[in-house]
C-alpha positions in Angstrom: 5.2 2.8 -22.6 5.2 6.4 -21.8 2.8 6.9 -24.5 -0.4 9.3 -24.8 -3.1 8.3 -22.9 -6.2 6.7 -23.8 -10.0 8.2 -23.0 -13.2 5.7 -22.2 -16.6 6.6 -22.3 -18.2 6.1 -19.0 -21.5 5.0 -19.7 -21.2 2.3 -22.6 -17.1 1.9 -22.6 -16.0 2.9 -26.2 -12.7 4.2 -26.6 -12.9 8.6 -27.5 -10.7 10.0 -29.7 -8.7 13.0 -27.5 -10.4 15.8 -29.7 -14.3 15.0 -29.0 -16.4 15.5 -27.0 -19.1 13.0 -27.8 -18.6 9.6 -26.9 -18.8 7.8 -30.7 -20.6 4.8 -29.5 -23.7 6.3 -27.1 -23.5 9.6 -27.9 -22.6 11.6 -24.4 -21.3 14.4 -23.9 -18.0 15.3 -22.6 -17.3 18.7 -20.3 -14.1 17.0 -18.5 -11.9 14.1 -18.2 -11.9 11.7 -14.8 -9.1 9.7 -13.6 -10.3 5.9 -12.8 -7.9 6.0 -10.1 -8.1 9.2 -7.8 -10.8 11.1 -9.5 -9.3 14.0 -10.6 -11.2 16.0 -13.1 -9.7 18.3 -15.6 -10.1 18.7 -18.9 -8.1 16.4 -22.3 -5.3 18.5 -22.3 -4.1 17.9 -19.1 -4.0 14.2 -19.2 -1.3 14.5 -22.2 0.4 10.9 -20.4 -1.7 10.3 -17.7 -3.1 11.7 -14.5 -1.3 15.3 -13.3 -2.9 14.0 -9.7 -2.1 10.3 -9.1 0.4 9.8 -11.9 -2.2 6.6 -13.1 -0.5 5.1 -17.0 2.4 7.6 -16.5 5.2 5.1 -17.0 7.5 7.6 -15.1 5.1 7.5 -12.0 4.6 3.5 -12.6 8.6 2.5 -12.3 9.3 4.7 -9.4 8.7 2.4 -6.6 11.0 0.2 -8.6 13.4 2.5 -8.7 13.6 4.1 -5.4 14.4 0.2 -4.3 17.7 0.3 -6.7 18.3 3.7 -6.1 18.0 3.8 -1.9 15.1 5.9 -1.7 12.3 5.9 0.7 11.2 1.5 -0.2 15.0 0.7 0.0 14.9 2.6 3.9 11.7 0.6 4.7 12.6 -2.7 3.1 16.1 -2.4 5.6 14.3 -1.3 8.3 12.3 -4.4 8.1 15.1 -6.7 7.0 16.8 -5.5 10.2 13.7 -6.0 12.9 13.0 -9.5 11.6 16.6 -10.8 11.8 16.2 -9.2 16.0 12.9 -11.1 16.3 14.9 -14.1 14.7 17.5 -13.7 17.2 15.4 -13.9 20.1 13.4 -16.2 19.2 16.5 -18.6 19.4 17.8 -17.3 22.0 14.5 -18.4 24.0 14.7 -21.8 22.4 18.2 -22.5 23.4 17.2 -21.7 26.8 14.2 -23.6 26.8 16.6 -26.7 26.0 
């Protein structure tokens, strides 16, 4: 998954081989790279796995979310955080009903 990553042309979507810079299906010319995702701009050899900005088909960048939840990073904070507020709002809530009966 962590693979190299792949380059499209822009105007007529053929897949380019990392060493042109001639799109082998319209023609164009290439003087940089563009991430579909943040629009960084940079040339090949700084997309070796991916965007250096954003991280985009960098299967490091892809799983961290996933693991910052088993790991108790930032997510797993949030996601108690959470967890914690709606089991309060829960507890009022029944606390109104039961005096509302």
């Amino acid at each position: 998954m962590g693979g190299t990553a792949r380059f499209f042309c822009d105007s007529c979507g053929s897949e380019v081989p990392r060493d042109k810079v001639r799109c082998p299906g319209c023609g164009r010319f290439f003087s940089s790279v563009k991430c579909p995702k943040c629009g960084f701009e940079g040339e090949a050899v700084l997309f070796p796995k991916g965007c250096p900005s954003c991280g985009y088909l960098r299967a490091d960048r892809k799983a961290a979310g996933y693991r910052d939840l088993q790991t108790g990073g930032p997510l797993r904070i949030v996601l108690r955080i959470l967890i914690v507020l709606f089991s309060l709002i829960m507890l009022v809530l029944l606390i109104i009903l039961l005096r509302v009966i």
